[in-house]
TORKOL-4160 file (C-alpha; in steps of 0.2 Angstrom, whole numbers, padded with zeros to 4 digits, m for minus):
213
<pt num="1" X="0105" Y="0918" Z="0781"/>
<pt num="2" X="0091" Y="0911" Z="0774"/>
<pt num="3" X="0079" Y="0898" Z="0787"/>
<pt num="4" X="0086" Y="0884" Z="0774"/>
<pt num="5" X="0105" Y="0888" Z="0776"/>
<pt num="6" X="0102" Y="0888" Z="0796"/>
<pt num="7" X="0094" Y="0873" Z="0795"/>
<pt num="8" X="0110" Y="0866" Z="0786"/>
<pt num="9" X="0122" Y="0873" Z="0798"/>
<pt num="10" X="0113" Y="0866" Z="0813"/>
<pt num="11" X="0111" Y="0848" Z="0805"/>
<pt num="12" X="0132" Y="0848" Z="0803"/>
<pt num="13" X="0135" Y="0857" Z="0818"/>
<pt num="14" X="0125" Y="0840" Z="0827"/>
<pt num="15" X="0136" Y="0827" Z="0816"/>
<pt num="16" X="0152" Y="0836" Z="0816"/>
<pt num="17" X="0163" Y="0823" Z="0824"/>
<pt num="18" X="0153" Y="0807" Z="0814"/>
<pt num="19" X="0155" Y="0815" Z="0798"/>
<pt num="20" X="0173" Y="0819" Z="0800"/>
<pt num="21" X="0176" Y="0798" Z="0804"/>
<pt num="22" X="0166" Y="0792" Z="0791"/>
<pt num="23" X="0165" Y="0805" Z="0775"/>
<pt num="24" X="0176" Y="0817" Z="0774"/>
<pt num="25" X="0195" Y="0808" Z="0780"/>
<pt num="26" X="0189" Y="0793" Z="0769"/>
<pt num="27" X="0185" Y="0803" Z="0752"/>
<pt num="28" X="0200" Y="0817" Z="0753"/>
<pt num="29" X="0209" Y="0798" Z="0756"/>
<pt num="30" X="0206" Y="0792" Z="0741"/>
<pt num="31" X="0219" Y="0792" Z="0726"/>
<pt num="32" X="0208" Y="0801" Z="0712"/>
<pt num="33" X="0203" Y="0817" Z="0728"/>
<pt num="34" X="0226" Y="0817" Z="0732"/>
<pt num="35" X="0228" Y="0819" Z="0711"/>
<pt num="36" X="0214" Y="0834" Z="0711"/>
<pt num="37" X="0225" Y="0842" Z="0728"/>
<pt num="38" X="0240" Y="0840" Z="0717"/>
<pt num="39" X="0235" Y="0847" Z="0703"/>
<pt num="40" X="0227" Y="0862" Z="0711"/>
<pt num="41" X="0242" Y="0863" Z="0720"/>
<pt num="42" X="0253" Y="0864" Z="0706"/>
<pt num="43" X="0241" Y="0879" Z="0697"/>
<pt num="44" X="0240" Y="0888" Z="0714"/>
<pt num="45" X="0260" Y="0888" Z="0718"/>
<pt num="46" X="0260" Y="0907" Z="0716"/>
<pt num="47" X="0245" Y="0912" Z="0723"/>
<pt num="48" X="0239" Y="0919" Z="0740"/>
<pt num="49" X="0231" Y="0918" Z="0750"/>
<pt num="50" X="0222" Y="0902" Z="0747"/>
<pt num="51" X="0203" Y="0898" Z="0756"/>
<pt num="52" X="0196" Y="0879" Z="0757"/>
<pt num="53" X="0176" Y="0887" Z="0755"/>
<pt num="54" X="0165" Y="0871" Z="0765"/>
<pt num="55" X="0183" Y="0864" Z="0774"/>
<pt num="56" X="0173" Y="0855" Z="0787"/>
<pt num="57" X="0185" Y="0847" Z="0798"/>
<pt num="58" X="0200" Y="0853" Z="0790"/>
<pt num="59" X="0209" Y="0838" Z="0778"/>
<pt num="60" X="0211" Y="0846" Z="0763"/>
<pt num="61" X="0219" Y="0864" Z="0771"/>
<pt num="62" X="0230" Y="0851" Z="0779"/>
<pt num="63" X="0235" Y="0843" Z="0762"/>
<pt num="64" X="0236" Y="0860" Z="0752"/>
<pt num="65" X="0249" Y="0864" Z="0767"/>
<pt num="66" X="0260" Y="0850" Z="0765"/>
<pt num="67" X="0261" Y="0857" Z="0748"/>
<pt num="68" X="0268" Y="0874" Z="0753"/>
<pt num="69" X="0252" Y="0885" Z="0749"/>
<pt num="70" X="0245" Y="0897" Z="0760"/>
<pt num="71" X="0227" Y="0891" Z="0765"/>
<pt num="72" X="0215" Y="0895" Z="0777"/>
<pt num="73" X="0196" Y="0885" Z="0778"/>
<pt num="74" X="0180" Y="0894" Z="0782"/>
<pt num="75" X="0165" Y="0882" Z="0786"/>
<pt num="76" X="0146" Y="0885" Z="0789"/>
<pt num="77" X="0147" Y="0873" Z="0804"/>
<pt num="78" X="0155" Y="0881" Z="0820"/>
<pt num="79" X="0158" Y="0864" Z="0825"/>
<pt num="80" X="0166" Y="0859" Z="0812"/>
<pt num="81" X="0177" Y="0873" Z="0813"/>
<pt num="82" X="0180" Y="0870" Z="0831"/>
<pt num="83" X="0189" Y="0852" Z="0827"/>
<pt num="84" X="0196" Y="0857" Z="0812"/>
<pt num="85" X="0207" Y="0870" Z="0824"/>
<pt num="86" X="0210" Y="0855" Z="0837"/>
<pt num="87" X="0213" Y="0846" Z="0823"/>
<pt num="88" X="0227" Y="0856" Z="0813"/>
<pt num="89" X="0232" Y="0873" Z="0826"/>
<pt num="90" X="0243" Y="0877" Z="0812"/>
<pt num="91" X="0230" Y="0881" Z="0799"/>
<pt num="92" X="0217" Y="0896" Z="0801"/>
<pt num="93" X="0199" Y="0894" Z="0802"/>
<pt num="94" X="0181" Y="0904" Z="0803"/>
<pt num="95" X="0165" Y="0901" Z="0804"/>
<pt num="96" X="0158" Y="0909" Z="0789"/>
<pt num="97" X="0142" Y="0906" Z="0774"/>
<pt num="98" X="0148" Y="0905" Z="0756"/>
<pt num="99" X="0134" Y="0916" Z="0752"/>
<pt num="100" X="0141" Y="0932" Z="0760"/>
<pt num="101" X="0160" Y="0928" Z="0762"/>
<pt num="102" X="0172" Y="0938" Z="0774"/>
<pt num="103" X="0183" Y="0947" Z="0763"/>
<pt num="104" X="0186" Y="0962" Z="0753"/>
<pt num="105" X="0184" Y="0965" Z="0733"/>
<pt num="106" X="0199" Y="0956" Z="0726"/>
<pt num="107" X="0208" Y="0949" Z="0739"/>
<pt num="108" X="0208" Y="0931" Z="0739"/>
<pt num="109" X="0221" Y="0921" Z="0726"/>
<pt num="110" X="0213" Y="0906" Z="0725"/>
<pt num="111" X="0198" Y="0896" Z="0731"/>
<pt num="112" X="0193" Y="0877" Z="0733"/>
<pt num="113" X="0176" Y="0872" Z="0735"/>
<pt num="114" X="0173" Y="0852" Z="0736"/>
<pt num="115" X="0156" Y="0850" Z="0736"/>
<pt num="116" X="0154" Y="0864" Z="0745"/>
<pt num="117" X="0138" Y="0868" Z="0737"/>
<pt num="118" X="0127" Y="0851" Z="0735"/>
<pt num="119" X="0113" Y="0859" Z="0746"/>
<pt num="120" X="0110" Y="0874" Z="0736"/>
<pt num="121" X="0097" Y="0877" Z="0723"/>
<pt num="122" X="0101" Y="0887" Z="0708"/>
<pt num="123" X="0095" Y="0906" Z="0714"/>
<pt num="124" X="0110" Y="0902" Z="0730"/>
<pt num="125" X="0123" Y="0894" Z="0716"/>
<pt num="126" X="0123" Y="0908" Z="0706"/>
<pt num="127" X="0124" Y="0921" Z="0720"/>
<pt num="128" X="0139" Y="0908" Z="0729"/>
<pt num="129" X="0149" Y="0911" Z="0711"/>
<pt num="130" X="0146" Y="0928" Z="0709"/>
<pt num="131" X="0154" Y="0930" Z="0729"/>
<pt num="132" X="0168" Y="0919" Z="0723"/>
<pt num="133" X="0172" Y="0932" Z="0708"/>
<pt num="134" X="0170" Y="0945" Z="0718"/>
<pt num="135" X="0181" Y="0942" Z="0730"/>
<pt num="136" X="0195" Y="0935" Z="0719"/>
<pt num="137" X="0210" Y="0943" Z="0713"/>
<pt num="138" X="0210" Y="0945" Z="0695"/>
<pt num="139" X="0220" Y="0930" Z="0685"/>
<pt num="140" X="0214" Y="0922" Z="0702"/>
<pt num="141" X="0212" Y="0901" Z="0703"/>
<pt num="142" X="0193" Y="0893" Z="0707"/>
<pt num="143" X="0193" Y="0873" Z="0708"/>
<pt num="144" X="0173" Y="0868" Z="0711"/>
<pt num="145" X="0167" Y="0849" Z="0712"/>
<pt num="146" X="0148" Y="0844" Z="0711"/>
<pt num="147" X="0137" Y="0829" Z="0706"/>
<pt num="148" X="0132" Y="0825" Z="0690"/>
<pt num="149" X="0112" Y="0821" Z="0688"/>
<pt num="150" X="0095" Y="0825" Z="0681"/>
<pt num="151" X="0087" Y="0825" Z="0697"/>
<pt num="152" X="0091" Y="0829" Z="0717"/>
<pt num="153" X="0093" Y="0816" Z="0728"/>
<pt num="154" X="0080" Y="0819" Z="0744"/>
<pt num="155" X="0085" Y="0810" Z="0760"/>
<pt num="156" X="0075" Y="0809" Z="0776"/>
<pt num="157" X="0091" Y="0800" Z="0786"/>
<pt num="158" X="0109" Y="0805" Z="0785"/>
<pt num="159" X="0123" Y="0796" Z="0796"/>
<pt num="160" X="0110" Y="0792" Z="0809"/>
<pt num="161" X="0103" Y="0807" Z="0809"/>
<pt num="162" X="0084" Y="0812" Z="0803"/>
<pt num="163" X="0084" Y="0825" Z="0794"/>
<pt num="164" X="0076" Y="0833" Z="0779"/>
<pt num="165" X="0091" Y="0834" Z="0766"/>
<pt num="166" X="0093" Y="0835" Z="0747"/>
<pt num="167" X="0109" Y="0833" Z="0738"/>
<pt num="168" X="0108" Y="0845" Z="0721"/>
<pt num="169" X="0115" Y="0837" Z="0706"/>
<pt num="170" X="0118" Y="0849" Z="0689"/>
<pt num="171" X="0118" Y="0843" Z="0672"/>
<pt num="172" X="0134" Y="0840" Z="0663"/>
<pt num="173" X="0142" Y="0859" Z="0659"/>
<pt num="174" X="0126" Y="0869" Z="0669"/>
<pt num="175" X="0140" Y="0877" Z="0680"/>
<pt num="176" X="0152" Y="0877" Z="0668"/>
<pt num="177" X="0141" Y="0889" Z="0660"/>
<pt num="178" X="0138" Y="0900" Z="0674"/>
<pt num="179" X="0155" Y="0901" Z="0676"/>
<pt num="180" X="0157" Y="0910" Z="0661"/>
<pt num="181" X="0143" Y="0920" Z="0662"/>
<pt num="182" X="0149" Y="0927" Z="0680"/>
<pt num="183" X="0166" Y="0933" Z="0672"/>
<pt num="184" X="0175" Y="0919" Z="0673"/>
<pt num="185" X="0186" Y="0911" Z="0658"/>
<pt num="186" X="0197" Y="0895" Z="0655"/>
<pt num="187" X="0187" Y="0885" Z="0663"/>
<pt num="188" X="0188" Y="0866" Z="0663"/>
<pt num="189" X="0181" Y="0852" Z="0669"/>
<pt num="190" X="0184" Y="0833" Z="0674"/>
<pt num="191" X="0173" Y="0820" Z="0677"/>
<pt num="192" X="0176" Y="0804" Z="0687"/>
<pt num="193" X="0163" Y="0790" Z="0691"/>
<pt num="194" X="0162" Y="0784" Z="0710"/>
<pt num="195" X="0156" Y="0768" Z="0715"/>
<pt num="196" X="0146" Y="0768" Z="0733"/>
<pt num="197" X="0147" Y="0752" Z="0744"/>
<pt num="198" X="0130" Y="0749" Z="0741"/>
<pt num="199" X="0134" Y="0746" Z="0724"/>
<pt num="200" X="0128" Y="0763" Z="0715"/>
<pt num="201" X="0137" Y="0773" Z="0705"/>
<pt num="202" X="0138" Y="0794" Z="0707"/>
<pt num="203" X="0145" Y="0805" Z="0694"/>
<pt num="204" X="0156" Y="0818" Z="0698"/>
<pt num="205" X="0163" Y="0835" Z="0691"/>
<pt num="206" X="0179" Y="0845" Z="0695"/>
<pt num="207" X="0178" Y="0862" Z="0688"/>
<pt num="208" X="0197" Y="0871" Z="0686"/>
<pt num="209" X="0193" Y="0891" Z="0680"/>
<pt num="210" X="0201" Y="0909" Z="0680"/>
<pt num="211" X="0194" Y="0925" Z="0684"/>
<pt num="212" X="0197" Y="0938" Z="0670"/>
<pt num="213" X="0205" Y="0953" Z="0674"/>
């Protein structure tokens, strides 16, 4: 694990509880995050087993349950993954980086990463998709989300927390097209725009795509 990854694990291992509260229950709330769940969970119906890739505190594996799918969630954050087993006992969960995932050569059926990857610059993207193919069955389901943008967003304070962060955006269809060039195929995307309380706007892409046998 790279100093930079480290660096990520320990600043969410410290707001682990906060940013279950006030981040990720609010945004897997909303209507337009239950419709992207459903739809997922209607292309992942005969698939197994499932991993939530960046699960944090657990909202979505619990969601994808209620819909009959098998899922587990692996997190960067041990803390995170400690409440997400309080949270939801029922549910498996581990500790584990993106980058170098925990499972063999074709044997996962399906993954979901929401925003699992807004810290990473393109060298750890591109190795974080080529994991994902690696480890997916052939025919198997990849649903990614990510910010739209033309530049990073660099923060020095996040929830309360000091903190040298930046939020990675991609430019309409970049990872679309490292999809592709990874081996995977029917891929596509959704975009959705999010207003922020302070009055900005974000733009947001869900990616839906296949691996090829």
């Amino acid at each position: 694990m790279t100093s930079h990854n480290r660096e990520i694990e320990k600043f969410y291992d410290r707001i682990a509880r906060y940013y279950s509260r006030t981040i990720h229950e609010d945004s897997l709330g909303t209507n337009s995050n239950t419709r992207l769940l459903a739809e997922f969970s209607k292309r992942a119906s005969h698939l197994h087993p499932i991993w939530d890739l960046g699960c944090g505190p657990g909202d979505a594996c619990l969601y994808l349950q209620q819909q009959g799918l098998p899922v587990a969630g692996v997190d960067i954050s041990s803390q995170l993954v400690t409440l997400a087993r309080k949270r939801f006992p029922g549910i498996a969960f581990l500790q584990g980086n993106i980058l170098n995932l925990p499972f063999p050569d074709q044997s996962i059926g399906a993954f979901i990463a929401l925003y699992a990857m807004v810290h990473f610059q393109e060298s750890d993207l591109c190795r974080a998709l080529n994991e994902f193919h690696r480890t997916l069955k052939p025919e198997g389901l990849l649903l990614v989300t990510y910010y739209i943008g033309q530049e990073n967003l660099k923060v020095k304070e996040f929830l309360g927390h000091k903190i040298e962060l930046e939020f990675v955006t991609y430019k309409r269809g970049y990872i679309d097209r490292i999809l592709g060039e990874c081996g995977f195929k029917d891929i596509f995307r959704l975009e959705r725009e999010t207003a922020a309380s302070s009055g900005s706007t974000s733009k947001r892409a869900h990616v839906f795509a296949r691996k090829s046998r």
